[in-house]
N, C-alpha and C positions, 0 to 999 in steps of 0.2 A: 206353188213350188212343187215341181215332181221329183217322186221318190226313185231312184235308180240304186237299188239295192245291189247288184251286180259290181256294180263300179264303186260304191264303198265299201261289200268284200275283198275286192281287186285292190285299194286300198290300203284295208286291215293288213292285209295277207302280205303288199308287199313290204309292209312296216316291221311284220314278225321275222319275214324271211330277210333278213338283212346278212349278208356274205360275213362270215365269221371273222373276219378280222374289222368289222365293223360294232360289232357290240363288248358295250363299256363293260370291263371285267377289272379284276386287281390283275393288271398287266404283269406285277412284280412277281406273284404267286411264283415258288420252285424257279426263279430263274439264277443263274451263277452268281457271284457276290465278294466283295474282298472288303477285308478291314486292313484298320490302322494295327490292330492286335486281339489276341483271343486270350481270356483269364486262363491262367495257369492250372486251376480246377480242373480235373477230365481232359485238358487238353489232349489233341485238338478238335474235339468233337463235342462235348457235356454243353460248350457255351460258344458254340462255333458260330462265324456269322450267317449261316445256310439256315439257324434256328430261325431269325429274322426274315424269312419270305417265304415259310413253309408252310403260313396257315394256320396254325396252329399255335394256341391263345392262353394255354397253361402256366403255372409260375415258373415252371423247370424248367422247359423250352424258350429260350431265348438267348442273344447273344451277350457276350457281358465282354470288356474291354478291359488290359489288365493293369492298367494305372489310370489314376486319377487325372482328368485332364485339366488343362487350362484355357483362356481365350486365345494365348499362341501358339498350344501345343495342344489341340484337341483331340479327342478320339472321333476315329470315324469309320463308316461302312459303307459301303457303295454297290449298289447294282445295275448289272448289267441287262436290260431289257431283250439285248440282242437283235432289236428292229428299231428301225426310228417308230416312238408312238404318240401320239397325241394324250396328254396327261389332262384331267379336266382338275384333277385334284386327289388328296393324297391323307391316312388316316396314321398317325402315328401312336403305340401301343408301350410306352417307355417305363420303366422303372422292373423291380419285382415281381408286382403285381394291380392291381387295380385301386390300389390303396393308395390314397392320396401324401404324401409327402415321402411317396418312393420314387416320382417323376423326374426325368430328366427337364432342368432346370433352362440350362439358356445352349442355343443350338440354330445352326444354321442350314439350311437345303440348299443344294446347287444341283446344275444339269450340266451337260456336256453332249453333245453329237457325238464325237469319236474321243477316243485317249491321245488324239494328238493336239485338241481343242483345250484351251482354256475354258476351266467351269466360269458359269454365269451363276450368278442368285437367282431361285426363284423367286418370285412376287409372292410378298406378305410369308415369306419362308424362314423370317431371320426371329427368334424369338430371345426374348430376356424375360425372365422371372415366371415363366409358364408355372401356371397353376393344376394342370390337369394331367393325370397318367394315361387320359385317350385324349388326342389332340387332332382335330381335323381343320382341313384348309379344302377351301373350294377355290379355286383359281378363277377370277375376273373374265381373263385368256387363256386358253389352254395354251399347250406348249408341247412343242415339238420337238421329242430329243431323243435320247439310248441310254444317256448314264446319267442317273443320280444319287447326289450324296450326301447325305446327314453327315454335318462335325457338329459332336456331342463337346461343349465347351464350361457344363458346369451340370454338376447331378447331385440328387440331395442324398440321403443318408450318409452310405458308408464314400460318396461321392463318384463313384465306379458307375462307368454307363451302362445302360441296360436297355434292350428294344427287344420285346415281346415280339413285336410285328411290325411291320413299314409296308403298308397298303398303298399302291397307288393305280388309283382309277383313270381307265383311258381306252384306249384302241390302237388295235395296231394299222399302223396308215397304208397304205395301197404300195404295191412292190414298187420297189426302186431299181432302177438299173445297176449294176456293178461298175466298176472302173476296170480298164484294163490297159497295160503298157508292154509293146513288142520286145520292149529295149534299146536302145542306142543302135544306130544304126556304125557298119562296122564295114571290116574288109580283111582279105588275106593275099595272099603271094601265092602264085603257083611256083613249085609242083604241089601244093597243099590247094587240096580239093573240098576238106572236110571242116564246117563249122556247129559249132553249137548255140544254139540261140535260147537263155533262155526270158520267159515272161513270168509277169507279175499281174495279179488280180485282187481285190477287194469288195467287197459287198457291205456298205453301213446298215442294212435292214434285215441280213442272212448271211447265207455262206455261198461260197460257189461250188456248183456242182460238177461241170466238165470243163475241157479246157478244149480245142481245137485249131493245130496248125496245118495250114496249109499255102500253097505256093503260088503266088501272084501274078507274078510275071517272071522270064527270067530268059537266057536264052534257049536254054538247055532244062527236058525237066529233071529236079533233082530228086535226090531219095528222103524221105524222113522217115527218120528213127525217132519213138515214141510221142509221135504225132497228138497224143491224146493226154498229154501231161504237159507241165508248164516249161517244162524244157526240154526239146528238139534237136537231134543232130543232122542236119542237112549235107547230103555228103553228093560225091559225082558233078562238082560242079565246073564250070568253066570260064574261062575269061567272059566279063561284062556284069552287069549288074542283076541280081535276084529282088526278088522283093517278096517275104512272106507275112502271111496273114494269121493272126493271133487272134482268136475267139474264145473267152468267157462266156459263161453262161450261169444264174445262180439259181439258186434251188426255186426262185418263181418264176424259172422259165426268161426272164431278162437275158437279153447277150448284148454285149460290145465287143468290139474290134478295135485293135492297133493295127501298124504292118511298122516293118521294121527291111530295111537296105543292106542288100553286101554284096560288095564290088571284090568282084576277083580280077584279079593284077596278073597280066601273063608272066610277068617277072623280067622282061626285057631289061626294065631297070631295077638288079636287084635289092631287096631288103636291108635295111642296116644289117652288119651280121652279129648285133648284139639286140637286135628287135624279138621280142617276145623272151625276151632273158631279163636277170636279174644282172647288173654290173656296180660295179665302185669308181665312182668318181671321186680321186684324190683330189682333195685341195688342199696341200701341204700341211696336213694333220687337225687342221680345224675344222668343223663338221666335216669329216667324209662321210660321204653320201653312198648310199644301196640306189640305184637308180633302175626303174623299169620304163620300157619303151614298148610302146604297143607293136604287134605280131608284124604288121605290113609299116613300120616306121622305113621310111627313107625311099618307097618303092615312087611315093609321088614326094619328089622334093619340094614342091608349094605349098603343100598341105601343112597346116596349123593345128596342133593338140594341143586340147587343156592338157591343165598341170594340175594335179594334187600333192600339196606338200602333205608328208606323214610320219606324225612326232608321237615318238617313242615315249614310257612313263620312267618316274626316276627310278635309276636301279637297271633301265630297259638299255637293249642295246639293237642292232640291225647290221654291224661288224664284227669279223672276228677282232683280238686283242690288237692286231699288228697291223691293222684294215686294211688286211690285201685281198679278204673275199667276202662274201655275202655270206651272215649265216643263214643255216639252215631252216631255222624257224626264226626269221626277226620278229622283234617285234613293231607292232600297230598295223594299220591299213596294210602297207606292204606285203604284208603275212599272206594278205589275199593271194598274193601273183608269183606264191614262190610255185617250184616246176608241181606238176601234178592237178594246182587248182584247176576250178572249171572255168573262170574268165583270164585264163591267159592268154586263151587265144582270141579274144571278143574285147578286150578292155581297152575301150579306147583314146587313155589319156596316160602322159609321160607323169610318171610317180615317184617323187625323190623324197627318200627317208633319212635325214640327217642320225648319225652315229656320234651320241652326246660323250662317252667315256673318250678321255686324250689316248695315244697312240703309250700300251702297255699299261694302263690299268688295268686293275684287281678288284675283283668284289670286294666289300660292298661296292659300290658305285653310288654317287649322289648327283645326280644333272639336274641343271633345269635351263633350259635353252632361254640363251642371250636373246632377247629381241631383235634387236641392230644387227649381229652377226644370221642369225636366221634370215633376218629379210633381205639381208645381202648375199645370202646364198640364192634366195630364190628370183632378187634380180639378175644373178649371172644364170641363172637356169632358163630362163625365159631366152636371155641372147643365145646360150650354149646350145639349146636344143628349140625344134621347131615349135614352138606356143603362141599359141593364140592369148595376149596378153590380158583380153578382156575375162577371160575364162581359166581365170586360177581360184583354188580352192585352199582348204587347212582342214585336217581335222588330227585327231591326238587325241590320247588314254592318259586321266592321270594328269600330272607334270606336264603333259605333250599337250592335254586340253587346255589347263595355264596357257602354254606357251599359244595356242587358238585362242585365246581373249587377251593375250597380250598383243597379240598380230593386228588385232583387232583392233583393241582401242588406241595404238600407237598407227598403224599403216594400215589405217583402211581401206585407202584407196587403189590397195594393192591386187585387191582381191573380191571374187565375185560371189563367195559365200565359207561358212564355217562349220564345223561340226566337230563340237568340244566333248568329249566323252568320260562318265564316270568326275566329273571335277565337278565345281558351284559355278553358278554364275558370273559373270562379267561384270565389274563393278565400275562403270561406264559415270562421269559426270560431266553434262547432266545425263541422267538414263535413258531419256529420249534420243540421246545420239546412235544411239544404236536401233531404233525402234522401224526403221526404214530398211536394214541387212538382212540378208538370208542367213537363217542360224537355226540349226538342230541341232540340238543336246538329247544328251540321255547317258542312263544311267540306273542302277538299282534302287530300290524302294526304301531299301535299308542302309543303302550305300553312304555313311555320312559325309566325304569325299565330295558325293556327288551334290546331298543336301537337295532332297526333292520337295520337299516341304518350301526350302527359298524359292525353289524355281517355281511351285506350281500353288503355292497356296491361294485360295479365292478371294483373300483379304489384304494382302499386300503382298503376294509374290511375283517374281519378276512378271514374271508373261501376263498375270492382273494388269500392274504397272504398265507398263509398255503398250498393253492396246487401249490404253490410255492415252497413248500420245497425238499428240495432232498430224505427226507424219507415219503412224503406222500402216506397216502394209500386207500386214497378216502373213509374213511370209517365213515367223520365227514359229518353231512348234517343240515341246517338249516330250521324250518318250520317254515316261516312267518304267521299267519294266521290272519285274517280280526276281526278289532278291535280296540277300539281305548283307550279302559279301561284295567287297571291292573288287568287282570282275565284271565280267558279261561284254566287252569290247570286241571281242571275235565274234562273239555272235552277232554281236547286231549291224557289223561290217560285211560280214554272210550275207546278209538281206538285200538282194537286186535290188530292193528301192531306194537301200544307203547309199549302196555301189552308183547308181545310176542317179542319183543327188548330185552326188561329189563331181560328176560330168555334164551335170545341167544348167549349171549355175552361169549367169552372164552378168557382168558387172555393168 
């Protein structure tokens, strides 16, 4: 046997020098964190969940939960990793202090890739009658995720949960590429020369760092204004077709591209002259309709656009008293395309917002849209205007989300996706009937309206259930988002990827 001491230096050395995101560390340590709730004590800081991944192992420093849970209504904390990591296994620090019948008692771990993922159980994560206030698990498999999260579902003493620390050991995994989307492809009418395009980006392992547009093909070169952000205004254009290019890039250097299409119309055949407006379609006082028509509607008479219907919460209106004009702030989806928004002139699906109050009510208001007369509205909307039949949509706030699971489990074949906002669930039988639909919900944290716990719990909540089914097809996703008031529907209607959902959808 000879000795080659070189080469088992060579060896050693490349075992030590291993690329930093390659050595097993507590991934958790300082990283962001939310719970279910923080003790009243000190709030919001004395017992905040950020005590939980700071390291730090004293009896003070921890997070404490400010009621007593149950197995249905657990208390929980969850962190955010921030990269996908590979987890080998995980040390949990529960109770007071090190003192044995101060432990959190029985308790579940889940992971999650993204917050639009249904949590999984960890393996060997689910615990009844834990005996120990430091509790470790080595994982069989490591596993591969971003978010995990302890529901605390029974604690001994004063029964209030308590986690000193939540350790989990792993690596972070080699950079991923970002996602990125141009947008819908679009068109205008001249004498309008000027479009805004804007894009969307994502990164499950970081953040993105630049954004870059530029221009593909076209006839004529055009100008862009703020080229270096996610929205661009392309202007000086001419009849025929453009095509610009969308580049992300995230903080390790990853880039993708989209491109995205706009056809300018010499205008020979002009524009509908209520296209890129907001109008009122009577129908002899029962739903009158706020209707919007994209910017170049009528210029190519062939041409087929989706529909999105969008329903108002009760109390909500999208007509004046008398419904002879659009107001000014309606409410739901439509809200996007009153004058001044940024996708008025890029939005390329016909938008009709039913106006629930009869012709001369008074506040208060109490609606909740008719099934049968809604879906009859929107089979005459589909002959009335040019739609593409396969490519309708729903979504709604509130009452208006009802009336999106009413649409749903009554006329589904109507329609080629949903987006039910701030309400609960769909109460589908069997529930597997629906496990095959495109459907996004969301809603606040605290919103009980919205009831996030039904939609997302890891033990029997809908979206658990449902990928359950033998015909699921992963294509429902729930966004919990931070809140604790019955609100947040304009915001998340703002979001290009809501917006451009609502127009992707194929039946």
């Amino acid at each position: 046997m000879r000795w080659h001491p070189p080469s088992i230096l060579a060896a050693v050395l490349s075992l030590v020098a291993l690329p930093a995101w390659a050595q097993t560390t507590n991934v958790a340590l300082n990283k962001p964190s939310t719970a279910s709730s923080i003790h009243p004590n000190g709030y919001p800081t004395q017992f905040a969940n950020a005590k939980a991944f700071n390291g730090i192992l004293n009896t003070e420093d921890r997070w404490a939960g400010a009621s007593v849970p149950s197995a249905t209504t657990p208390e929980w904390i969850e962190v955010d990793l921030q990269a996908v990591h590979r987890i080998e296994g995980l040390t949990l620090y529960s109770g007071r202090d090190n003192t044995v019948g101060q432990q959190m008692l029985d308790f579940d771990l889940h992971h999650r890739l993204a917050t639009t993922a249904a949590f999984e159980p960890v393996p060997g994560g689910s615990v009844t009658n834990n005996t120990q206030p430091t509790w470790t698990l080595t994982l069989a498999q490591p596993l591969e995720t971003r978010y995990v999260r302890l529901s605390c579902k029974r604690a001994s003493a004063d029964g209030l949960c308590r986690v000193r620390e939540l350790e989990l050991r792993g690596v972070r995994l080699a950079n991923q590429p970002p996602t990125a989307f141009a947008g819908n492809d679009t068109a205008i009418v001249q004498p309008a020369s000027t479009v805004q395009l804007q894009g969307t980006a994502s990164d499950t392992d970081g953040t993105i760092a630049t954004y870059q547009w530029q221009q593909a093909f076209g006839p004529t070169p055009a100008t862009l204004t703020g080229a270096t952000t996610r929205t661009v205004t392309a202007s000086n254009l001419t009849p025929g077709t453009y095509v610009f290019r969308f580049t992300a890039t995230d903080n390790g250097g990853a880039a993708v591209s989209d491109t995205v299409s706009v056809k300018v119309h010499a205008g020979t055949q002009p524009a509908d002259t209520r296209a890129g407006k907001l109008h009122v379609w009577s129908r002899g006082g029962t739903y009158d309709t706020a209707v919007f028509l994209p910017i170049e509607y009528g210029a190519d008479p062939l041409k087929k656009y989706p529909l999105v219907l969008s329903m108002h919460g009760k109390g909500g209106t999208t007509l004046s008293s008398d419904h002879t004009t659009v107001l000014s702030n309606p409410e739901g989806f439509i809200r996007q395309l009153i004058p001044g928004k940024a996708i008025v002139t890029t939005y390329p699906a016909v938008v009709i917002a039913p106006h629930g109050p009869a012709i001369g009510a008074t506040p208060p208001y109490n609606t909740y849209f008719n099934v049968d007369l809604i879906h009859a509205l929107v089979l005459q909307a589909i002959t009335r205007f040019n739609i593409d039949p396969d490519r309708v949509t729903m979504t709604g706030l509130s009452f208006g989300g009802a009336g999106v699971n009413d649409q749903l489990l009554k006329y589904r074949s109507t329609y080629a996706g949903g987006m039910p906002l701030a309400y609960t669930s769909p109460v589908a039988n069997p529930l597997c009937s629906i496990a095959d639909f495109p459907l996004w919900a969301s809603g606040n944290s605290g919103d009980g309206t919205f009831n996030a716990w039904k939609w997302t719990n890891p033990t029997d909540g809908v979206l658990t259930q449902l990928r359950q089914c033998p015909n699921y097809t992963g294509e429902i996703q729930v966004t919990v988002t931070p809140g604790t008031t019955h609100s947040g529907w304009d915001e998340f209607w703002s979001r290009p990827d809501a917006q451009t959902w609502l127009v992707s959808q194929v039946r």
